[in-house]
N, C-alpha and C positions, 0 to 999 in steps of 0.2 A: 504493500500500500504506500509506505514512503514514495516510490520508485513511482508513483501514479502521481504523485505528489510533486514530484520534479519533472515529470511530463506538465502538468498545469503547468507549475512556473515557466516552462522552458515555451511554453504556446502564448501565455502571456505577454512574453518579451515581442513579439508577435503581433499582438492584438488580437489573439483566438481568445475566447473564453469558453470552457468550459461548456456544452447544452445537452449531453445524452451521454447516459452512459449503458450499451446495451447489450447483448450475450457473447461478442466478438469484439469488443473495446469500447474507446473513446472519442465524444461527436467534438469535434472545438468548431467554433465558428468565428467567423469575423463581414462585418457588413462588407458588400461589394466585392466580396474576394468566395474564391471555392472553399468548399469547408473539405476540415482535415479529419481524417477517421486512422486512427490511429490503433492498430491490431493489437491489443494487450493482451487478451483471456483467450483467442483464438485459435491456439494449438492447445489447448487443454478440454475441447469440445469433444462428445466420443460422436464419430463419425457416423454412426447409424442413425443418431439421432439428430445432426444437424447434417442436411443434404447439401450441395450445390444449388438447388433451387434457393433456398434459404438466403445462402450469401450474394447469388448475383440479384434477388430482387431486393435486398436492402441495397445493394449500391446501387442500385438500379433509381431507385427511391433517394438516396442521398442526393446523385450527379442531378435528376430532376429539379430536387426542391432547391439546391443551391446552387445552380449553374454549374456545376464541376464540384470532383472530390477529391484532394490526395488522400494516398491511402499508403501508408508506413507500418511496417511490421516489429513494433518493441522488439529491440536487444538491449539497448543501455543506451543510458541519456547522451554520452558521445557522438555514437551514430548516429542518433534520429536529429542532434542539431546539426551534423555535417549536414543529412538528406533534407532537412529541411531549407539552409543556408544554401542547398545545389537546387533546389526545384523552387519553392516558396520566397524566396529571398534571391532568387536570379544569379546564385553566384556560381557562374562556372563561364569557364574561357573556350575557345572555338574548340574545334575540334579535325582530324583530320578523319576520314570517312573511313568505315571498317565494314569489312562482310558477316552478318550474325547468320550463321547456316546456312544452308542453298538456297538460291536464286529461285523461291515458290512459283513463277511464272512457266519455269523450265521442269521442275520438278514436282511440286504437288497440281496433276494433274486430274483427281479425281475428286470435285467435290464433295465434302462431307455432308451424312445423311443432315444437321442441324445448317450448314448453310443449303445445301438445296430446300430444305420445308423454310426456313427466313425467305427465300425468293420468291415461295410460293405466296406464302401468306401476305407477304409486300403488295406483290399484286393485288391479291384479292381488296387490299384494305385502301393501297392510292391508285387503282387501277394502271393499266398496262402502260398509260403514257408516260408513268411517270418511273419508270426502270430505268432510262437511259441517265436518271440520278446518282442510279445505286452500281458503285465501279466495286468488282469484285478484284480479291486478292491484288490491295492496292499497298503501292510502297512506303514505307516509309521512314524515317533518320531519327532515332532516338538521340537523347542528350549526349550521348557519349559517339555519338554520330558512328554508332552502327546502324547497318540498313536492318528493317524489319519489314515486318507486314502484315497485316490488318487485313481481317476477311471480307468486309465490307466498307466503303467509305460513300456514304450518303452525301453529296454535295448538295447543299444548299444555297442561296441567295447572300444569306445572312452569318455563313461560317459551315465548316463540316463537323458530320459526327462519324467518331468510328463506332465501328458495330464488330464486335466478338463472338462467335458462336462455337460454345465450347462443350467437349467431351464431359460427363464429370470424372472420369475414372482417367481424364489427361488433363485435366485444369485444378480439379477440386485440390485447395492448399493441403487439405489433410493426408490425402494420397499423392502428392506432386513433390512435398516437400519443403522446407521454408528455400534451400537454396533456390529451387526454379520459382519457388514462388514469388521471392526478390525480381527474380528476373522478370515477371510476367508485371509485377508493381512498377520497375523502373519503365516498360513500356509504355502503361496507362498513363504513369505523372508525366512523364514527354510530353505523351498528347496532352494530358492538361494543361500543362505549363502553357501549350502551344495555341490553349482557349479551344481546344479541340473534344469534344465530352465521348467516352467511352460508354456504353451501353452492351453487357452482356444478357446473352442467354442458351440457354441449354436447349434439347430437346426435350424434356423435362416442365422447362417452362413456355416453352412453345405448346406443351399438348395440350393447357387448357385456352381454348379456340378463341373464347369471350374475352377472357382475362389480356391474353397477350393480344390481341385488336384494338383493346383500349389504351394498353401502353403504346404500341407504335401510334396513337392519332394524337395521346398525351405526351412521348417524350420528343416524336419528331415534327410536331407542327400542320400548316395546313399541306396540300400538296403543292400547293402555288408557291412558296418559299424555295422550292425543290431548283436543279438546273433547269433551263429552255429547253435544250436539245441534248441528244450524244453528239458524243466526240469523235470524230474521224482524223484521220492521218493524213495532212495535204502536204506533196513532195513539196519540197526545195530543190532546185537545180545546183550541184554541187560541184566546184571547179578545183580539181583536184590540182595543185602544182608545186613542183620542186624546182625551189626561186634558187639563185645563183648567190653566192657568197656575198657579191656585191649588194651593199644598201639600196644605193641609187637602181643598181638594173631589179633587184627584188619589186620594188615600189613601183616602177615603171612598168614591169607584168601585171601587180593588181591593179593597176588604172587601168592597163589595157585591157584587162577582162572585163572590169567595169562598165566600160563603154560599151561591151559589147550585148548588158546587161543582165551581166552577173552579180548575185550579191552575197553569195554564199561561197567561202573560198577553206578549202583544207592545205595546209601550206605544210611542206613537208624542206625544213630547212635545218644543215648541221649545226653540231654543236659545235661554239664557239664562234660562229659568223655573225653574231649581234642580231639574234632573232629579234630578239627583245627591243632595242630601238628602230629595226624597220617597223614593228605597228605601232609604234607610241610616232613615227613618223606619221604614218599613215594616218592613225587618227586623228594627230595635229589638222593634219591638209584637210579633212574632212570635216573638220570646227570652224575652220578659217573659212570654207566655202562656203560654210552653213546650211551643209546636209546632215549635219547630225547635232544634237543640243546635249543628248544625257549619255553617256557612257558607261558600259559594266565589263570588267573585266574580274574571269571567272579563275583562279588560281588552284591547284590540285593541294597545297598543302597550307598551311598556319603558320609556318615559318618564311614563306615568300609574299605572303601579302603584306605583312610590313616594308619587305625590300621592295616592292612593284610600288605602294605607297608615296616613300622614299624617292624610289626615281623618277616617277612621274612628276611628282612636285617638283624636283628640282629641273627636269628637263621641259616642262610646259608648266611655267611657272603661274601662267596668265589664268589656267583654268584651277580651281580649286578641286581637291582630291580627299576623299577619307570612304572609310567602312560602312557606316550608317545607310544601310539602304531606305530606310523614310525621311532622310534630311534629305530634302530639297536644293539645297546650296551648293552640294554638290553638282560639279559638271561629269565627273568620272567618280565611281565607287568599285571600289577593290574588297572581292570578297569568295572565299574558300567554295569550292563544288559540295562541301558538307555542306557549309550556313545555307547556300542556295537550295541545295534540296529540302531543306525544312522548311522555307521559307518563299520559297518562289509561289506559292497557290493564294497568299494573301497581295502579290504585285502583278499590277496589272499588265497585259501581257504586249503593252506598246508602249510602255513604260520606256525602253533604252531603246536609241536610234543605233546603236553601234554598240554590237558583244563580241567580244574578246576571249577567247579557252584558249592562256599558256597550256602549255603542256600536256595538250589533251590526252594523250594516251597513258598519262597519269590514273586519271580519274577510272572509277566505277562506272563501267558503260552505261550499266540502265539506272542510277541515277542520275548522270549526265543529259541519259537521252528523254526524262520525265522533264527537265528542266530547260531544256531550248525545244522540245518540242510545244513548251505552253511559250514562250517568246515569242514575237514577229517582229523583228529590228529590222531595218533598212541596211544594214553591214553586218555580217553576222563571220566570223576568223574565227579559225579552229589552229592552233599552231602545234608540229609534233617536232619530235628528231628523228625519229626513225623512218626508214623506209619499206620495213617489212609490209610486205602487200598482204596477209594475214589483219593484223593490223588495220592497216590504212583502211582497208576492207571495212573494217568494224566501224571507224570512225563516218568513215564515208556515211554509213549508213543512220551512222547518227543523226549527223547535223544535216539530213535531208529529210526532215520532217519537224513536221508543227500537229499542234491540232485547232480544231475548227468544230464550232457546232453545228449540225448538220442534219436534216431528217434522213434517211434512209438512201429517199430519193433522190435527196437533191446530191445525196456522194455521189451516189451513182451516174448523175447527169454530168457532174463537173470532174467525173474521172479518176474517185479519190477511192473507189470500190467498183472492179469489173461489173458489167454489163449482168446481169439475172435472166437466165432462159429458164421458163416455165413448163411441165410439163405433168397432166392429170392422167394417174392409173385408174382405170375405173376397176374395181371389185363388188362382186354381188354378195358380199357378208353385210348382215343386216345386224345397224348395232343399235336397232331403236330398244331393245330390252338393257343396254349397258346403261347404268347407273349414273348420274351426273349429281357428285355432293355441290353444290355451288360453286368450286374451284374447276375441279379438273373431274374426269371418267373415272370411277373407281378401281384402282386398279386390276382387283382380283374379276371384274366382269371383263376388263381389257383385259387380262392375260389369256383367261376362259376364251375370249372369241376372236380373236386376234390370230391366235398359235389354227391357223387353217392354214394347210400344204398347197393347197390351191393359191392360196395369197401370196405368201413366199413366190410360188414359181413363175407368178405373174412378174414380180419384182427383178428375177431373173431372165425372164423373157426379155423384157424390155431393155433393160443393161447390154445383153449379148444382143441385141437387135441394132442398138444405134451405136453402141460404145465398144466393139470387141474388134475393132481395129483403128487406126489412127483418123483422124477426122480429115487430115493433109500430110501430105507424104514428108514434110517438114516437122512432123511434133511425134510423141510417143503416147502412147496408152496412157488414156486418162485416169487418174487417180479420184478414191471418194469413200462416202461415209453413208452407211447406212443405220437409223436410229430406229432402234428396236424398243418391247414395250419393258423386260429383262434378261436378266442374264443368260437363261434359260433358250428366249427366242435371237439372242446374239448368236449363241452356237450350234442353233439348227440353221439359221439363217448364211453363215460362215460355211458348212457345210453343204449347203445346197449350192451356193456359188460355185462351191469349190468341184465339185459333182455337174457342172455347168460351165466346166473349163473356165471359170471367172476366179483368178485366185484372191482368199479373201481369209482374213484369219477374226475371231472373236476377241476382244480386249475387255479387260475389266481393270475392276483398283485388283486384284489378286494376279490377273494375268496380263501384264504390259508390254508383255513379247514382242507384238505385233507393231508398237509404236516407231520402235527405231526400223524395223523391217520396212517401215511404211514410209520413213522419211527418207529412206537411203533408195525406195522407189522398186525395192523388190517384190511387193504385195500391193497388189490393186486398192483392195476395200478394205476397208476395216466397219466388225458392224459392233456398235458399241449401246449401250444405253442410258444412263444419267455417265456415264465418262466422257471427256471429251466437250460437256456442254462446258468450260469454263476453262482456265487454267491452263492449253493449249493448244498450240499454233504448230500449222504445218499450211503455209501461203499456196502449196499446190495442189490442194484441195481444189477437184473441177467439177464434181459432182456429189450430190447429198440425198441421199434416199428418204423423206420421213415414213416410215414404216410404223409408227408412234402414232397414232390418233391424239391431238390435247388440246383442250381448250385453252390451256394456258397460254398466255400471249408469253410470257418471260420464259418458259422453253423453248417455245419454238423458234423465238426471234437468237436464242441463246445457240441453238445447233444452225441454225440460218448462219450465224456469225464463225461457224469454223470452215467456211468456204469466203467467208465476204474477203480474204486479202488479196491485193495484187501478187502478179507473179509472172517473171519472163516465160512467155509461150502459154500464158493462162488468156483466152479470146473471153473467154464470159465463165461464168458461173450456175450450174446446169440442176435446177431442184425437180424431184417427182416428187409430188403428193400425190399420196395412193389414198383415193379417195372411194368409201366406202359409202352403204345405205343409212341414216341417219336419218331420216324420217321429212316431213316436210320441212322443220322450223329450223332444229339444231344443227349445225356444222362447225366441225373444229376449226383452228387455224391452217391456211395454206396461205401458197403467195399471193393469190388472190382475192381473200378476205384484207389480207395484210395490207396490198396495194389498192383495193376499194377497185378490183375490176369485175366486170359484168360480162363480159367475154371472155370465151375459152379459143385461143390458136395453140395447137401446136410448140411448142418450143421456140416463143414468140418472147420477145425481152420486154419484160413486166413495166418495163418507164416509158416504152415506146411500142406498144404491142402493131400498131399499125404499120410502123417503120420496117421495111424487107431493105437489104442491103446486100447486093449480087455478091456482091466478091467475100462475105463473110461463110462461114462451113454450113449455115442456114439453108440454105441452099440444098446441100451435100442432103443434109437431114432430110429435107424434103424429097428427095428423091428413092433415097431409102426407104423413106416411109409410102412410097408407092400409090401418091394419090394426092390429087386436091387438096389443096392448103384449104381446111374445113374451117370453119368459124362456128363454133356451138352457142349457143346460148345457157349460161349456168347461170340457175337463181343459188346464187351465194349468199349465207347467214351472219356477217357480219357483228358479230354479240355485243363486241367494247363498241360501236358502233351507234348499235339500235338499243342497246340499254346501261352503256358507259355511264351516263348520267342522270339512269334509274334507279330509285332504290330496292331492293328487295325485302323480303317478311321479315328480316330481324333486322335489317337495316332501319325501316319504318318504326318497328316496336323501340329502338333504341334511340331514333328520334322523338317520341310521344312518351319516352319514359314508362315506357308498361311492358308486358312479357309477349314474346313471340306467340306466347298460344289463345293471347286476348286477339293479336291481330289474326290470328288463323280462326277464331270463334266468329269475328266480324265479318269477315270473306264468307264464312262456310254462310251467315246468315245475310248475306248482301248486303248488311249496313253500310259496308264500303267497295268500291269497286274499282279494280286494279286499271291503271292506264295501258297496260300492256301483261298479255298471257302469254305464256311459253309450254305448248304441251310435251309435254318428256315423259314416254311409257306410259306407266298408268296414273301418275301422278301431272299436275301443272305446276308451274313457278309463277306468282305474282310478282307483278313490277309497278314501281309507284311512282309519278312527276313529283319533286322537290316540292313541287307547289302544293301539293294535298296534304302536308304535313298541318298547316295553318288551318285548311279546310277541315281535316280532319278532327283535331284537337279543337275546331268550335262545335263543330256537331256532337261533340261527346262529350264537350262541359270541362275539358284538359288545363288545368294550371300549366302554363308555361314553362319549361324548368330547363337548368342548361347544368353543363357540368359546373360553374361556379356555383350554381344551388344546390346541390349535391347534400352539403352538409346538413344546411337548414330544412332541406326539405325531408329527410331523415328526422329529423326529430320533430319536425310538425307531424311526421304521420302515428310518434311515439307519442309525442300530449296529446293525441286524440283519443287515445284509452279504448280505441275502439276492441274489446273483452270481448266479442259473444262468446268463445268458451276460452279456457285458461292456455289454450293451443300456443298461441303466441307466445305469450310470456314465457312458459314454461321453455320451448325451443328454444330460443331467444338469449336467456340462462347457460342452456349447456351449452351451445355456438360457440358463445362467448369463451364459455372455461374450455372448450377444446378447441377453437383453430390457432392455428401457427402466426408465425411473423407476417406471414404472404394474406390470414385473413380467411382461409382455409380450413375447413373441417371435413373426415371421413365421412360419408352419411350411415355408415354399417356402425360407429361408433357414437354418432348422434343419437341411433336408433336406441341401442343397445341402453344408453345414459336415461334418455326420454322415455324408455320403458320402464325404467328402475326407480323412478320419480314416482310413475302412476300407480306402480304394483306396490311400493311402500305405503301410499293412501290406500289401497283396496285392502292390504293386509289390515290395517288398522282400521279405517271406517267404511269397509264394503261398500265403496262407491270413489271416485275419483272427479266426479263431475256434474254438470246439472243434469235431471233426470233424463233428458232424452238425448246425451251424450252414449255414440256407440260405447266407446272407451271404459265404459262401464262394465262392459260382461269383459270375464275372465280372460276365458279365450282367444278375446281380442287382443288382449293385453297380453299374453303369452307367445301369440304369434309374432317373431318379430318379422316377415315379411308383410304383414299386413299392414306391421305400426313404422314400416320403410314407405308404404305407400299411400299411409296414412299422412304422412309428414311431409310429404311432395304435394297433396292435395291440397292437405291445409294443416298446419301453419304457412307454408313453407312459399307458398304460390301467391300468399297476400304480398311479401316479399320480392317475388321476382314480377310482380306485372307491376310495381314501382320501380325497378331496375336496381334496387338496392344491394338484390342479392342474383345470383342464379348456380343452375346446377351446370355442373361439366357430367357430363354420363359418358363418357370416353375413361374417365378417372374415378368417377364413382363421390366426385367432392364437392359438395356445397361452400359457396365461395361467396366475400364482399364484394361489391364491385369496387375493381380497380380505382377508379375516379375518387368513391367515398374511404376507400378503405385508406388512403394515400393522406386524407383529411382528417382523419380520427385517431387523434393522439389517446396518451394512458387516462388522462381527466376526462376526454367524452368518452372512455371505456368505463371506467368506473361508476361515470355516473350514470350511464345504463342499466348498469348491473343492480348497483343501488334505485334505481328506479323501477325494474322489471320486479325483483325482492315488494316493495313495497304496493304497489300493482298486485302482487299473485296474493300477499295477504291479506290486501281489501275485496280481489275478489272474490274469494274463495270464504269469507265473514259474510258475505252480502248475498251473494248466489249458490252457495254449496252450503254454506252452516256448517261450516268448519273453518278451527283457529289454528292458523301454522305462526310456526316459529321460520326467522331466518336461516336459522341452520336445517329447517328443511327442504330448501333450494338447493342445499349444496349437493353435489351430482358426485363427487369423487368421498 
């Protein structure tokens, strides 16, 4: 306790005081600044009983309420004031750039199961436009200016958030250990330090559906805050040249490329030949012309930006020089490829007319290449010593790229993503009995009616039909991906290829074989299933099978995207949607939903379908294909489209503040009537205009209520005392004394508790209730399936049609809603408890004629 004692003091010195102290340490806080949570008691927790869930929704709940949290793990008062004087207190000096594990871009190529369901769920909650937000396995420079990386980085308007989604049996501190878990701390305070807010979750806390909906709309805002567009990759023209010893003739080649209107130059010049004052000439002349106003030159270490500093100032005395990338005064800023990488996403990217990379083959290529590819200077030098064409290679490829926000189409028009040829399998599998939960197809009816042999052979037909020899006697066998529904139909599908003279191998996260085999261009296909959608790149990708049925827009556009790069000898980008029976209404994503077309051609490119062009292999195709260029007519179902900015049934319920099964009592009774219906099987989906929410809530008498009322209108519904039998209360009670940190109660242990209440009164005064309460015979009360179903009926449903509470029935747990649960500290718990106690023994004096004591509430 001393030791806690000298954590106060030492937060103090700070301006933290003291505000929480909870099962895993201590809350300090200070106005305007992140609070600090500080790990005391947290390895001394027994692991069964505190989960992973447990700890990321209390951080989860800290980084919300106070804009960011550090998070320090007690050893002794020494360390924790070094970590705090290096994060909190800003004091640490630059750094030179370091590699923390492999390059995840290259190597973790297999999404994990908790970032695939985050994509999903993403979507469902900001809809499909708003994906090109959310940049997966994104880089990024810890304090110590090691590269890391972040599973997701949500760019917004207003600042990014990273997003963690972790294993618990590879994250949880308990099983991970304090060493890694240091580790995993310094990366989050980075991001703090960086104003950058960290938000974990498991899959764990992902599985309850309601819960985790309302944290992403609570911790990430509206979707309009969100980026415009994605980001594309627009070339630079790169003017590779190896300048002559001489100053004067080196400078006289870059002007003359210049003119020629180049502005991108990789200069390959020896050591010792005064690299270093041909471009501090260069940029001179370029000041005095006044083509350029602000200057960055990018150095590879922390020991030469003082000397580059130094010489600049002293040799272009006129213009003013220092580090400070937000001082203004400066004409030239000199600053490390480490700082830049931490720091380039907060500077605007036309910020410097003229950039400078000393020594670039120094630097970390793919933090280099994250950092002049967000740039757009009017002079943009890359300076090496070396000549190895390995090398140069690399660099080259660097500094020929930016990016650009871009819709889809419009890369593709301005040539920054090949050409898209479209092409529809038709199959007679009828998938109108296949299940659609709101998201996507359920899988297990998609596995069931998918794995048809007929389908597969169609998929092969088609392949050896137009693809099993060169398109032009100049290119080689076309490479591609076929996405299957899993693992299962990867390896049938592999082997029918391969049985079809199409060689073609099955890849998973367990079997990767087929990867390098596929880049090295010895294996045609590869058919994969959630692999492959993220994480990597192979540019000669020419063709993409969807074999996958999904309504999800962020898969499909995610496998769409491991064919969208350029590549020498790549003419277009060749997709088959195998397009199956789905009934009249519903159809998944293809390229033709995607691109809002109405016609079907042939292997006709999706930006330009009317567009033929003789001398393109289009042609070739056509002839093959032994017939009239057809033009079908497809009534295509367009979903984000026609109900992007429709609500659905718990959509509705969630805005009117009541339960999903009052809005589905309304519909069954036509009190309300959907703006739009979706028949699927044997069921329909309602769909609601924004505008009915207003309409609705007058016709049914609805107080207004928003998440800020949340609190208050919680306890307006508790001073109503609305008693008719002791139902409430009683639940209410045991809630309380058993859910978790998160807000949480088993309903099997609810049951259990809520039974043990009522059979204590039956033993004593053979009766539990007012006379014509069931709860009264034995039986009732014995069975505890009945008093599970009893407790969904009622108490428990007065509850969730205010939206106060609701059940997850995936998890079996009755739960606070997030919003309120977030708002109810230990005082508005207590005095519930204390209110519901004093409630149960005015009712049960008044309507039962029975005297309870407070200790007969108590459940344990």
């Amino acid at each position: 306790m001393d030791d806690f004692i000298h954590v106060d003091n030492l937060l103090s010195d700070y301006c933290y005081k003291l505000s929480d102290v909870s099962q895993v340490g201590r809350l300090y806080l200070k106005e305007d600044s992140p609070a600090i949570l500080v790990d005391t008691t947290l390895f001394d927790l027994d692991i069964k009983e505190y989960h992973y869930v447990n700890y990321t929704n209390q951080q989860n709940r800290f980084m919300h309420a106070y804009n960011g949290v550090y998070r320090f793990l007690w050893e002794n008062i020494d360390t924790l004031r070094q970590e705090i004087n290096f994060f909190v207190d800003n004091q640490c000096e630059d750094f030179d750039l370091k590699r923390f594990g492999p390059q995840r871009d290259q190597e973790h190529i297999d999404p994990t199961p908790p970032e695939y369901n985050f994509a999903m769920y993403f979507e469902q909650v900001f809809g499909g436009k708003s994906l090109h937000a959310l940049i997966p396995e994104d880089s990024y420079v810890d304090r110590a200016g090691h590269m890391r990386y972040v599973d997701f980085t949500l760019k917004r308007k207003d600042g990014s958030i990273a997003i963690e989604l972790d294993g618990e049996s590879f994250h949880h501190p308990l099983l991970t250990g304090k060493k890694r878990y240091k580790s995993q701390l310094f990366k989050q305070n980075s991001l703090v330090s960086d104003g950058i807010m960290v938000y974990r979750w498991s899959n764990r806390g992902m599985s309850d559906e309601t819960k985790f909906s309302d944290q992403l709309r609570a911790y990430f805002g509206k979707h309009e805050l969100f980026l415009s567009a994605p980001h594309y990759r627009a070339e630079r023209t790169v003017t590779s040249l190896e300048l002559y010893s001489h100053q004067e003739d080196a400078i006289n080649k870059i002007n003359l490329e210049r003119r020629k209107g180049k502005y991108t130059f990789l200069v390959v010049l020896p050591t010792g030949t005064g690299k270093t004052e041909v471009f501090i000439e260069d940029m001179r002349q370029q000041v005095v012309l006044g083509e350029v106003k602000r200057v960055l030159v990018i150095v590879p270490f922390v020991a030469l930006k003082a000397q580059f500093v130094d010489r600049l100032t002293k040799q272009i005395s006129q213009l003013n020089v220092g580090h400070d990338l937000t001082d203004k005064t400066y004409d030239i800023v000199v600053q490390t490829s480490a700082y830049m990488t931490r720091h380039y996403h907060n500077i605007l990217s036309t910020e410097f007319d003229y950039i400078l990379v000393d020594e670039a083959h120094h630097s970390v290529a793919h933090s280099l290449r994250k950092v002049l590819e967000h740039f757009q200077p009017k002079v943009l030098i890359g300076l090496t010593a070396t000549d190895e064409r390995l090398d140069k290679q690399k660099l080259e490829d660097i500094f020929g790229s930016y990016e650009v926000d871009l819709t889809l189409e419009q890369a593709i028009k301005q040539g920054l993503v090949p050409p898209i040829r479209a092409f529809r399998l038709t199959s007679n599998i009828d998938f109108s009995d296949v299940r659609f939960n709101g998201k996507d197809f359920v899988k297990s009816d998609l596995n069931r009616t998918v794995m048809v042999p007929s389908r597969d052979q169609l998929i092969a037909d088609v392949l050896n039909k137009y693809f099993s020899e060169p398109l032009d006697s100049g290119s080689r066998l076309k490479q591609g991906i076929v996405f299957c529904v899993d693992i299962d139909h990867t390896k049938r599908m592999a082997k029918l290829l391969n049985d079809n003279n199409i060689s073609a191998l099955s890849v998973s996260g367990e079997n990767r074989k087929g990867l390098d085999l596929y880049a090295k261009g010895d294996v045609r296909f590869l058919c994969a299933c959630l692999l492959l959608n993220e994480g990597w790149d192979a540019p000669q990708t020419s063709i993409i099978v969807m074999a996958r049925p999904t309504m999800s827009k962020v898969l499909y556009t995610q496998q769409l995207g491991r064919g969208t790069r350029k590549c020498d000898g790549k003419e277009a980008l060749y997709v088959i949607d195998v397009v199956d029976s789905y009934g009249a209404a519903l159809q998944p994503w293809s390229l033709h939903n995607l691109f809002n077309l109405s016609q079907y051609q042939p292997f006709s490119d999706v930006v330009n379908p009317d567009h033929i062009d003789v001398l393109t292999e289009l042609m070739v195709l056509d002839g093959m294909w032994e017939g009239e260029r057809r033009i079908e007519p497809i009534n295509i179902f367009n979903f984000e489209k026609e109900f992007g900015e429709l609500l659905n049934e718990e959509q509705l319920a969630r805005e009117l503040f009541i339960s999903t099964g009052t809005v589905k009592s309304w519909i069954k009774k036509n009190d309300i009537m959907a703006d739009k219906t979706l028949p699927f099987g044997k069921s329909t989906l309602h769909y609601f205009a924004p505008e009915q929410v207003g309409t609705i809530r007058e016709k049914k008498g609805l107080k207004e209520r928003t998440e800020a009322s949340r609190h208050n209108d919680f306890f307006e519904f508790l001073d109503k005392r609305d008693w008719t039998f002791s139902f409430k209360i009683v639940f209410l009670i045991v809630f309380l004394a058993l859910c978790n940190e998160q807000g949480e109660a088993e309903l099997d242990k609810i049951a259990k508790h809520y039974q043990k209440f009522y059979l204590n009164l039956f033993d004593i005064y053979g009766k539990v209730e007012k006379e014509n309460s069931p709860l009264n015979k034995k039986e009732k009360l014995q069975d505890i399936a009945y008093i599970q179903r009893s407790i969904l009926i009622n108490p428990f449903e007065k509850f969730e049609r205010k939206r106060f509470m609701y059940h997850s029935k995936d998890l079996n747990i009755l739960s606070f809603d997030a919003v309120l649960w977030e708002k109810l500290n230990q005082h508005d718990l207590d005095k519930i408890k204390n209110k519901m106690v004093g409630d149960g023994k005015e009712y049960y004096e008044k309507f039962v004629e029975i005297t309870l004591k407070d200790s007969d509430f108590k459940v344990f």
